[in-house]
C-alpha positions as CSV (number, residue, x, y, z in Angstrom):
1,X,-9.0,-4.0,25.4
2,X,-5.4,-4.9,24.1
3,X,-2.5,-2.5,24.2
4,X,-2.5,-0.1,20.9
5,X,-6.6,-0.6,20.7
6,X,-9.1,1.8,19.8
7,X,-12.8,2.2,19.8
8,X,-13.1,0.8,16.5
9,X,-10.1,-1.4,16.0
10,X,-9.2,-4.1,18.5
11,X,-5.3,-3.8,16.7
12,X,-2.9,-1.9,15.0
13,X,-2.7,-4.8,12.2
14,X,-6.3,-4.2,11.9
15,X,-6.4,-0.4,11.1
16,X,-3.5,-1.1,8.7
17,X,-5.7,-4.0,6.8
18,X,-8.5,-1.5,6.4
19,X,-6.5,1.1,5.7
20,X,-4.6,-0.6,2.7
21,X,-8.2,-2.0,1.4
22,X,-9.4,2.1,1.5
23,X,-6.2,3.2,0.3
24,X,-6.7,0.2,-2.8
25,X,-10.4,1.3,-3.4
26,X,-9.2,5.4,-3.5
27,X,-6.8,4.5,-6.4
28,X,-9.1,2.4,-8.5
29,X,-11.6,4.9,-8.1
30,X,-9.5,7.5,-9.4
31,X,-8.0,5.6,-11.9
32,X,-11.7,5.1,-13.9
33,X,-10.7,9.0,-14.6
34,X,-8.1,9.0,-16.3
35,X,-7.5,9.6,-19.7
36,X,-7.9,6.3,-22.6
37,X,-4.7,6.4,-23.8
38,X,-2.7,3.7,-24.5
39,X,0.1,4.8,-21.7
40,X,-2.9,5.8,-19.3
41,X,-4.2,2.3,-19.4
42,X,-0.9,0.1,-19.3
43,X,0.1,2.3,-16.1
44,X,-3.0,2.0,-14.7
45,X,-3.2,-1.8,-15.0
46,X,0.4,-2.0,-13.0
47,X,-1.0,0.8,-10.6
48,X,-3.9,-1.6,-9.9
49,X,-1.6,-4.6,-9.7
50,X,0.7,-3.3,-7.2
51,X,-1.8,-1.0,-4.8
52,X,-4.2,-4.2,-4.6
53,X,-1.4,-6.2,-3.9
54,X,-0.3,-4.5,-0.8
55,X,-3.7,-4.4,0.7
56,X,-3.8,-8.3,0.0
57,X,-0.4,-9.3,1.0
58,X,-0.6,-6.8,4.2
59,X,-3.7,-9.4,5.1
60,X,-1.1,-12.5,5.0
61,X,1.6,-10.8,7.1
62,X,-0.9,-10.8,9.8
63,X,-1.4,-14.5,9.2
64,X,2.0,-15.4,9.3
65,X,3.0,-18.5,11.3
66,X,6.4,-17.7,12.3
67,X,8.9,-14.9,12.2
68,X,10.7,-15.8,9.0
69,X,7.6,-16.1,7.4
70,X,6.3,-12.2,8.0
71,X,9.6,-10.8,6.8
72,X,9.7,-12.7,4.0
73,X,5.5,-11.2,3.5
74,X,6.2,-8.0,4.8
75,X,8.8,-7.5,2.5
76,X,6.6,-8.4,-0.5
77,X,4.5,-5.8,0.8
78,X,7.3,-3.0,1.1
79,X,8.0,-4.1,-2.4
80,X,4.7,-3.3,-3.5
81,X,4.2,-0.1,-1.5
82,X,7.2,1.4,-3.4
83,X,6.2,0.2,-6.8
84,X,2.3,1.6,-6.1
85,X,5.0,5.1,-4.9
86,X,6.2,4.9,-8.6
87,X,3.0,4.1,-10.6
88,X,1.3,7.1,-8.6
89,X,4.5,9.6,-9.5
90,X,4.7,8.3,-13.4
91,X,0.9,9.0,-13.9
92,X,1.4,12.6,-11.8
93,X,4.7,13.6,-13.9
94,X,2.9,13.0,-17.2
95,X,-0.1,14.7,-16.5
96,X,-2.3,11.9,-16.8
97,X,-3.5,12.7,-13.1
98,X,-4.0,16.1,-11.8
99,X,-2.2,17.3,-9.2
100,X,-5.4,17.5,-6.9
101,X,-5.9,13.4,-6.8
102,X,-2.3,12.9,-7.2
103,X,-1.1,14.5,-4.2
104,X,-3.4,12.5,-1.3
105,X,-2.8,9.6,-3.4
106,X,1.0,9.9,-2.5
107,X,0.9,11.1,0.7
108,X,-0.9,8.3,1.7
109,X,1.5,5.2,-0.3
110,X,4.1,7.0,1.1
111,X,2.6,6.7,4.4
112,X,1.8,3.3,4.0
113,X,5.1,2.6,2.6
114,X,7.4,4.2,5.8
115,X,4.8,2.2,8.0
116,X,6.0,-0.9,6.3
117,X,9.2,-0.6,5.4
118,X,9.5,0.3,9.6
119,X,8.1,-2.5,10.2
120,X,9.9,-4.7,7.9
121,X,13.3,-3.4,10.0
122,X,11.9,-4.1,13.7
123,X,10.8,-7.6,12.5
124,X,14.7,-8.3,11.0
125,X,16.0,-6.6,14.1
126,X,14.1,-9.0,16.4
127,X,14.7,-12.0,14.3
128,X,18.6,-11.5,14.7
């Protein structure tokens, strides 16, 4: 096994593609709950735009081909890690989601997010 491997994961780039994809399915689960209104369903259609985009972008930083190419990916997905941050917090401070889903929700993109974002710098730093 490779340094950084687990029982299930052969790499940390692994466990953070299947953790975006889980982290994508948890929102759009949640979002069938919310309410029909017209602000409900325009936020929720950018919340689904942005939190499936990290999970798909994450998957082509991992097939970058050189080092200019992931930090120009990984900062799309930093990008959409803080934009999925801000759809989560809009829905939350309007009530639209309860504070019970809400919470996990943003523990976890802000999670995600500081993962990336730290990534993001060590990748810069080692391009320099």
């Amino acid at each position: 096994m490779k340094s950084g491997a687990t029982s299930n994961m052969p790499y940390p780039s692994e466990q953070l593609k299947e953790r975006s994809k889980k982290f994508a399915i948890r929102v759009i689960k949640d979002l069938r709950s919310l309410p029909t209104n017209e602000e409900s369903r325009i936020i929720a259609r950018q919340l689904l735009r942005s939190v499936t985009s990290v999970a798909a972008n994450y998957r082509a930083v991992c097939r970058a081909r050189s080092k200019a190419e992931f930090v120009s990916k990984i900062g799309t997905v930093v990008e959409e890690s803080d934009e999925t941050v801000f759809w989560l917090e809009m829905l939350s401070d309007l009530g639209q989601l309860s504070s019970q889903k809400a919470a996990p929700l943003l523990t976890e993109a802000n999670e995600l997010l500081a993962i990336f974002a730290a990534s993001q710098r060590t990748a810069k730093a080692n391009r320099q």
